[in-house]
N, C-alpha and C positions, 0 to 999 in steps of 0.2 A: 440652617432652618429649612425646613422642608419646603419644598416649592420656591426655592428663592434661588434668583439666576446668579451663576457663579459669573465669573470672569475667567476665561482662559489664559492661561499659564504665559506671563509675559517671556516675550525671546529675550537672549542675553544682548542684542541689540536695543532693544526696548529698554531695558536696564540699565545700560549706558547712557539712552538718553536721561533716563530720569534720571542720573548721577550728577547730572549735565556735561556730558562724555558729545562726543561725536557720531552718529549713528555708523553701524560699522555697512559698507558695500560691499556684495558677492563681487569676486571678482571678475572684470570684465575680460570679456573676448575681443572686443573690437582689436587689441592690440596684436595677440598670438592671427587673427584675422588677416589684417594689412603685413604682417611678416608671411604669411603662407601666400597672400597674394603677390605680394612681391617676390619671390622666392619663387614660384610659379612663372612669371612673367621671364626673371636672370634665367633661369633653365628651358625656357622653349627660346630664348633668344641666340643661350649657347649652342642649341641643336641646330638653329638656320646657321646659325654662323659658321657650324662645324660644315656642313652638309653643303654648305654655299661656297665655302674655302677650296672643299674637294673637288667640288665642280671646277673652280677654276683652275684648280692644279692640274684638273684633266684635260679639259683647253689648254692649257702646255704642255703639253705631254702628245697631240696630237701630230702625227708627220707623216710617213711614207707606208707605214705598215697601214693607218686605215684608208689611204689609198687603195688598195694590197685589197681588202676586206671590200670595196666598194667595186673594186674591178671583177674580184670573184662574184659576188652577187649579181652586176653585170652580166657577166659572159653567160649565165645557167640562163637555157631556154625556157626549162619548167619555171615548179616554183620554188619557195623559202619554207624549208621545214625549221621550226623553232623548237627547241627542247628545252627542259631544266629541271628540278627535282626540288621540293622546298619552297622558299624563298622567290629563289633565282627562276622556278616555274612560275611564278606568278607575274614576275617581270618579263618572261618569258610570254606568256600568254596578252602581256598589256604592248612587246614589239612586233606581235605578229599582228594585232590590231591597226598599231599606228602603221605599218607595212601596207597592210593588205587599204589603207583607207585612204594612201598615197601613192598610191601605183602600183604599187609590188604585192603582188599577191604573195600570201603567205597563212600558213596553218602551224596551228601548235599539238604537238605532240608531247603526250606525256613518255619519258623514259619507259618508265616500267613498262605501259600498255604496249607502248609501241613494239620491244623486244617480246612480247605476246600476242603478236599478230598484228596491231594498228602498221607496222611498218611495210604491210601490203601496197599503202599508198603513193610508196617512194618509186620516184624513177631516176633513171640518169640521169636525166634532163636537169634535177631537180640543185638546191646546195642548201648546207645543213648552215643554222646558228644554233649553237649551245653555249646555254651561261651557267657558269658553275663560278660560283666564290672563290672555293680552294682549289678548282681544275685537278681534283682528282677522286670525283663524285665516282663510286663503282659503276652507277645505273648509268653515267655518260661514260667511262671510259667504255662500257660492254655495248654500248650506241656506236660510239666512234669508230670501232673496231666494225659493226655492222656495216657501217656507208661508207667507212674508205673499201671495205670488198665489195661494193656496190658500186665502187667509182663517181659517189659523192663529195666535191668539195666541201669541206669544214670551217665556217669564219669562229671562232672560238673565243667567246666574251668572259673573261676572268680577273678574280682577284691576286691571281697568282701565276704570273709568266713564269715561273720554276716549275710546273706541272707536268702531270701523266698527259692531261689532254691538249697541250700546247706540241707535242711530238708528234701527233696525228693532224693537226692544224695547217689549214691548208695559209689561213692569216690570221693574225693575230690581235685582240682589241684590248688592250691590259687598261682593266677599271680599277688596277688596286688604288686602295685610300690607307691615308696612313693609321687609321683608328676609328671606330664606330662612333657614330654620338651619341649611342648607349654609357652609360658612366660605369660599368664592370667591362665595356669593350665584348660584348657577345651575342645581342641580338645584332642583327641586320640591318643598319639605317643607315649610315653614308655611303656603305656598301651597296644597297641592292637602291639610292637615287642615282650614284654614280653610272650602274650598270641600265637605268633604265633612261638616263641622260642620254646616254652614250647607243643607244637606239636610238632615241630620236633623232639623233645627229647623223647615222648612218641615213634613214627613213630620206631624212628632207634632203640629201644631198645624190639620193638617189631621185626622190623626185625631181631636183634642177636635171640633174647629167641625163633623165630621161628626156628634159626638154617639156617635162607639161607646164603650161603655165594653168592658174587658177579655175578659172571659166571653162577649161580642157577637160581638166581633171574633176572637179567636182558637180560639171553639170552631168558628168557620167558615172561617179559613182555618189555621189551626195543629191538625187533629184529632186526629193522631195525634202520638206521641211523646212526651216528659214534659209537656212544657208544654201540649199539650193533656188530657192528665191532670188537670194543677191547674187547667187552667180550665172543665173540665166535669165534673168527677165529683163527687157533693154526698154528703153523711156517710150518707142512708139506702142508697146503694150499697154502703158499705163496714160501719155500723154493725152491732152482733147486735142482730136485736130479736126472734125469734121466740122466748119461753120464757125472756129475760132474768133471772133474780131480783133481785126489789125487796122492799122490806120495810116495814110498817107502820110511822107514827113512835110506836106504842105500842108496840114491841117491846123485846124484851133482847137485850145483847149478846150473849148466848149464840146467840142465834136468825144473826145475821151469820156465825158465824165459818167455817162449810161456803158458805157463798152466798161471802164475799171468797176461799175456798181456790179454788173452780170458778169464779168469772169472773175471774181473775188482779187480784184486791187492788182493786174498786171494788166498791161496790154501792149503787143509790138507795136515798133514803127517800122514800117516799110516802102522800098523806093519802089520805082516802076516797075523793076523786076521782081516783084515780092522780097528782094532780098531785104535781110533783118537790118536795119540802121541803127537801132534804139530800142530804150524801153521805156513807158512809162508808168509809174504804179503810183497806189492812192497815196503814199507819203511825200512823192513828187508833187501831188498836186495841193495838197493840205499844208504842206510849205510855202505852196506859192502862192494861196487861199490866206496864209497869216500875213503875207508881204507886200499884196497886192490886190488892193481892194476892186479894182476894174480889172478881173482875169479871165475873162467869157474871150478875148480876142485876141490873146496872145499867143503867138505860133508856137504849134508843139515843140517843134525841136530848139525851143527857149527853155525847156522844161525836163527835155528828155535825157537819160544817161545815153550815152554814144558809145559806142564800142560795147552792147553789152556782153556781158556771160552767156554762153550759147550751150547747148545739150545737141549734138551731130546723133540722126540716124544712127541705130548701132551701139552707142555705146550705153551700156549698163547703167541700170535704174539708181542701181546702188552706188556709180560712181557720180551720179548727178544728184542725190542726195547729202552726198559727202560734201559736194561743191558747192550746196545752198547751204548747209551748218557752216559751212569754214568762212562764209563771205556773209553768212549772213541775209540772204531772199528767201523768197517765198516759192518763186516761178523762175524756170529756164522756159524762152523760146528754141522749138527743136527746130534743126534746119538741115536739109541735106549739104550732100558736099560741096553744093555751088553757094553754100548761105542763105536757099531758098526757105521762109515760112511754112512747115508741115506741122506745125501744133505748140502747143504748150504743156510742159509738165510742168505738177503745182508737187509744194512738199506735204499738203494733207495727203493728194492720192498716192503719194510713196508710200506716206505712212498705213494708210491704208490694202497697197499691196502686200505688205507686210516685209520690205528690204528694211524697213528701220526699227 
C-alpha cells in the first residue's frame, strides 16, 4: 500500500529467535585477545632470559685477557678512539659515552669517515677499541691496519676470537653468545647487550684502578644538574646554623616547647661545651604529654634520645638525607669534629636543595 511503512528485512538471527532457536553471537575476540597477550608476555620474557643468561655466561668467561684490555687502555697517555660499523657503531658510540662520563676520555669514530680524513685526530699517545660482531668487518680490518702503522694499541671487542681483527689485537674482549634472541638467529640482540655489557664493565673498573671515588669524579665532570647536586653539596650549605636553638641538658621541658614550635619539631641538647648530648623533638614530647599529665617540670634529659644521630661538617647533603629515610627523622644536628653544635639540617630543606 502506498505510503505504508514496511519493516526491514529480519536477519537470519532474528529468524532463529522467532523459531524459538537461540540468537546466534559474532564471534568474539576477547579470546584470540588474551592468547596474543599472553604470547606477547612468553616472548619478551624468553628474550630477557636469553639476553640475561649471555650476560652471565660472559661473567664466566671473564679472566686475564680483560685484565690485558684494561692495562692497555691504562698505559695510553692520550685518549680512547672507539670505532664500529653497524650495530656494533652504535654500541660503539654508547662506550665512548659511558668512557668519556667516567674518567676516560674517549671519542667515536666512524670507520668509513675516519679512513677519509676524520683519522687526522689520532695520535700515538692515543689506543683504539673496535667492536665488530664477526671481527672481520672490511671497514675495521682497513682501520686496524691504519693504527697499528700508527703505533696504536688495539683492545678488540668481538663476537668471534677466530677473526681477521683478533691478529692485529693488541687484547682481546670475546663477547661471543651462543645465539641471538632473535627467533631466525640474525638481527643483533644478545649480541650487540653482550658487547655493550662488556663496556660497561671495562668503564667502571677503569674508573676504580684510576682511583676516583664519586664526589671526585662527578663534581668534575657531572656539575650541574641533580646528580651534581648530590655530589657536591655538603649539609653546611643547606643546614640553619646561625641563631639555631639549643638547650641545656639541665633544662625543663617546659624551656623546649617554643624552641620545638619555631624550628619545626627538633631541638639539641647541649652540655657546657656546646657539645650535642641529645635530641629532643615534638613526638618526644607529645608522648610524654599523653603520659604525664604534670610535664612543665620534668628534666629534659627524662625525655631526650641520648646518643643521637649526628651530620659532621663535610659530609654530603645527600649522605644525611639517606640517614634520615633509613632511621626515619626529620632533622640531623651538624657538629664539628670535636661534637661541637654548628646547626641543624632538616629533610624539607634537602628536599628542597634538590639531593632528593
Amino acid at each position: 500500500m502506498p505510503g505504508a511503512m514496511t519493516s526491514p528485512p529480519k536477519t537470519r538471527a532474528a529468524e532463529r529467535a522467532d523459531a524459538g532457536g537461540t540468537p546466534a553471537r559474532s564471534p568474539s575476540r576477547s579470546g584470540k585477545d588474551a592468547d596474543a597477550a599472553a604470547s606477547a608476555i612468553a616472548e619478551a620474557a624468553r628474550v630477557l632470559r636469553a639476553e640475561g643468561g649471555a650476560l652471565l655466561h660472559l661473567a664466566d668467561r671473564i679472566d686475564h685477557t680483560f685484565v690485558r684490555a684494561v692495562d692497555t687502555v691504562l698505559a695510553a697517555s692520550g685518549r680512547v678512539i672507539v670505532s664500529g660499523i653497524g650495530k656494533s657503531g652504535i654500541v660503539g658510540r654508547k662506550i665512548a659515552a659511558t668512557l668519556t662520563s667516567t674518567g676516560t676520555p674517549a671519542f667515536f669514530v666512524h670507520p668509513v669517515e675516519g679512513l677519509h680524513g676524520d683519522l687526522g685526530i689520532v695520535s700515538r699517545e692515543d689506543v683504539a677499541i673496535l667492536v665488530s660482531k664477526s671481527g672481520d668487518t672490511e671497514e675495521l680490518v682497513e682501520l686496524a691496519g691504519y693504527l697499528l702503522r700508527y703505533g696504536v694499541p688495539i683492545v678488540l671487542m668481538t663476537g668471534n676470537p677466530r677473526s681477521q681483527l683478533v691478529r692485529h689485537a693488541t687484547a682481546l674482549l670475546d663477547c661471543s653468545v651462543a645465539e641471538e634472541a632473535c627467533p631466525v638467529d640474525l638481527a643483533p640482540t644478545t649480541s650487540t647487550t653482550a658487547a655493550m655489557a662488556m663496556g660497561d664493565a671495562l668503564a667502571i673498573v677503569l674508573l676504580r684502578r684510576r682511583g676516583f671515588e664519586p664526589a671526585d669524579l662527578f663534581a668534575r665532570l657531572h656539575p650541574g644538574g641533580a646528580l651534581g647536586r648530590r655530589l657536591t653539596l655538603l649539609v653546611e650549605d643547606v643546614m640553619v646554623g646561625e641563631g639555631y636553638p639549643s638547650l641545656l641538658e639541665d633544662a625543663l621541658v617546659r624551656d623546649c616547647i617554643v624552641p620545638l614550635a619555631r624550628m619545626r619539631g627538633t631541638v639539641p641538647i647541649v652540655d657546657g661545651q656546646d657539645r650535642v648530648v641529645g635530641v629532643v623533638t615534638a613526638g618526644d614530647l607529645t608522648r610524654l604529654m599523653e603520659r604525664e599529665p604534670d610535664f612543665l617540670h620534668i628534666p629534659i634529659r627524662a625525655i631526650m634520645s641520648p646518643e643521637p644521630r649526628l651530620a659532621r661538617l663535610g659530609t654530603l647533603a645527600s649522605a644525611s638525607a639517606r640517614e634520615m629515610e633509613q632511621h626515619g627523622v626529620m632533622a640531623l644536628p651538624v657538629v664539628d669534629g670535636k661534637d661541637r653544635l654548628r646547626g641543624v639540617v632538616h629533610l624539607h630543606d634537602l628536599m628542597r636543595s634538590g639531593v632528593l
